[in-house]
Backbone as CSV, one residue per row, in Angstrom:
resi,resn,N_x,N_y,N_z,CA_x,CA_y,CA_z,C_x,C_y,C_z
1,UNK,0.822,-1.190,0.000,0.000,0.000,0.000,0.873,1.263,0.000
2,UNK,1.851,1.464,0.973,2.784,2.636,1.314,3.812,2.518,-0.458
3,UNK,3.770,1.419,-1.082,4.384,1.978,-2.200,3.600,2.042,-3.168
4,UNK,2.468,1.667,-3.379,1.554,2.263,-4.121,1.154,4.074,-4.255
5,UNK,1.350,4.232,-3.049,1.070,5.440,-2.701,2.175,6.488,-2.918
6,UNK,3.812,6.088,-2.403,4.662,6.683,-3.339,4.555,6.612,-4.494
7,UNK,4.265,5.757,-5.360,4.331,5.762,-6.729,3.600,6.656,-7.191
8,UNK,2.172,6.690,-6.643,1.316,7.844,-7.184,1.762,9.389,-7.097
9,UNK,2.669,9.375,-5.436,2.879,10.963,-5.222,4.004,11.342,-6.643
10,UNK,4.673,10.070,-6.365,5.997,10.453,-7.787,5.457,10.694,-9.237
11,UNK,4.673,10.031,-9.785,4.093,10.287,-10.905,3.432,11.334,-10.918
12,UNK,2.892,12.282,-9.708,2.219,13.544,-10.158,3.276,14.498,-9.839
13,UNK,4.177,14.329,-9.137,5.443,15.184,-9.244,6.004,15.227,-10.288
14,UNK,6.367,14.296,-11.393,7.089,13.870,-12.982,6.017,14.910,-13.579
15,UNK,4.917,14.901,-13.317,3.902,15.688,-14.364,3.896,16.752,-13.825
16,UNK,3.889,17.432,-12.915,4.096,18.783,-12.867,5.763,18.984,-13.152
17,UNK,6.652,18.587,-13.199,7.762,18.799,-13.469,7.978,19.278,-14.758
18,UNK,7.602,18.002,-15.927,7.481,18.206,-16.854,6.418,19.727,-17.702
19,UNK,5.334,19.421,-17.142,4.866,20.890,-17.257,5.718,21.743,-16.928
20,UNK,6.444,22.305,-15.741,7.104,23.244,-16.150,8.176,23.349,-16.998
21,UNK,9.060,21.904,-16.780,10.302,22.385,-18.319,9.415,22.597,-19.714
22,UNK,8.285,21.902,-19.919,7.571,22.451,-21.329,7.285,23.747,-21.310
23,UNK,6.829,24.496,-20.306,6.532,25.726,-20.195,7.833,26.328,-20.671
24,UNK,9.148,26.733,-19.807,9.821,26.781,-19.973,10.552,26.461,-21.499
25,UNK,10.890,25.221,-22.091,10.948,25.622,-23.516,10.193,26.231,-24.162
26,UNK,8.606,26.466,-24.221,8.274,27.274,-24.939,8.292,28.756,-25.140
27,UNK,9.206,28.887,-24.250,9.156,30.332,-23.679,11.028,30.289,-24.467
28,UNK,11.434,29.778,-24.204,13.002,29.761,-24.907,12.421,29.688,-26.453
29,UNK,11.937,29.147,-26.930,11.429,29.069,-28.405,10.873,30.417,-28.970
30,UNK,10.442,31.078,-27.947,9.509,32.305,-28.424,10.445,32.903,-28.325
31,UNK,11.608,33.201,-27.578,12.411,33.923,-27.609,13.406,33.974,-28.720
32,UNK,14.069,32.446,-28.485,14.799,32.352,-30.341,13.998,32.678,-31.754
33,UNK,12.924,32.484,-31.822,12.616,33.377,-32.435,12.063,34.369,-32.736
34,UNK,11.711,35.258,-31.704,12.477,36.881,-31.656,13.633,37.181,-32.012
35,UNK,14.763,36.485,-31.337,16.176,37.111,-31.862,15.957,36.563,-33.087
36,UNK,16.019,35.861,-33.705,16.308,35.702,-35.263,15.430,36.635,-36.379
37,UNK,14.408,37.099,-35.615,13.442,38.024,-36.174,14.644,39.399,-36.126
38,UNK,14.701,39.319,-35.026,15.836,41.237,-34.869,17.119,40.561,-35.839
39,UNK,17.692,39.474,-35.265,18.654,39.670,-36.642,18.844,39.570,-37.724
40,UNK,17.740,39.169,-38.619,17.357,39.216,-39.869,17.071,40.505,-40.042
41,UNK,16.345,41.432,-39.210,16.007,42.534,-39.702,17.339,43.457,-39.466
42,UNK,18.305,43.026,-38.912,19.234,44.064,-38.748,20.245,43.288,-39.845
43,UNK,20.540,42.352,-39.954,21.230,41.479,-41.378,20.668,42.533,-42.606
44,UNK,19.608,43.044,-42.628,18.830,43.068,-44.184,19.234,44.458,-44.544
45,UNK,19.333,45.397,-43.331,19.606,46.279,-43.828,20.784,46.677,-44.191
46,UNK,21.131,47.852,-44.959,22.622,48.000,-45.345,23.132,48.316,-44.618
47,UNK,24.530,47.963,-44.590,25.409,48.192,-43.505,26.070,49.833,-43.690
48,UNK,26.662,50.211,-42.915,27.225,51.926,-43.693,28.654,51.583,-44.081
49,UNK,28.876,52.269,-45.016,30.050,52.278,-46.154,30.791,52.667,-45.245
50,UNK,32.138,52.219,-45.155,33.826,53.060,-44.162,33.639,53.974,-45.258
51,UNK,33.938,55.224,-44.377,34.488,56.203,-44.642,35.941,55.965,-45.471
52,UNK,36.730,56.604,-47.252,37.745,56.169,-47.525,38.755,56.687,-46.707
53,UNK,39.691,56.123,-46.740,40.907,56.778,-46.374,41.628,58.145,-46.579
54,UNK,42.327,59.164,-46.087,42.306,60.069,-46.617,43.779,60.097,-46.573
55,UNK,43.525,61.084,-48.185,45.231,60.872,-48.770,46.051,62.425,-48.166
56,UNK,46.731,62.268,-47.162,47.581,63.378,-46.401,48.695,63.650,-46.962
């Protein structure tokens, strides 16, 4: 009985666990892509020309 009963407390501990690392990646996912959103948009645009060298 007493390990029946651990077993149950452990298996609803694994499931809330897991809920939160899923939470958690999805929240890292939303984030990677945000950054790849900003750096595509900062990739796309032109970069500024160097200034030439100047002949002294």
């Amino acid at each position: 009985m007493i390990g029946a009963v651990v077993s149950v407390t452990a298996g609803i501990g694994v499931l809330i666990f897991n809920g939160k690392i899923d939470r958690l990646a999805g929240r890292v996912d939303a984030l990677e892509s945000t950054m790849q959103a900003v750096l595509t948009l900062i990739a796309g645009r032109p970069a500024a020309a160097p200034s030439p060298p100047s002949s002294d």
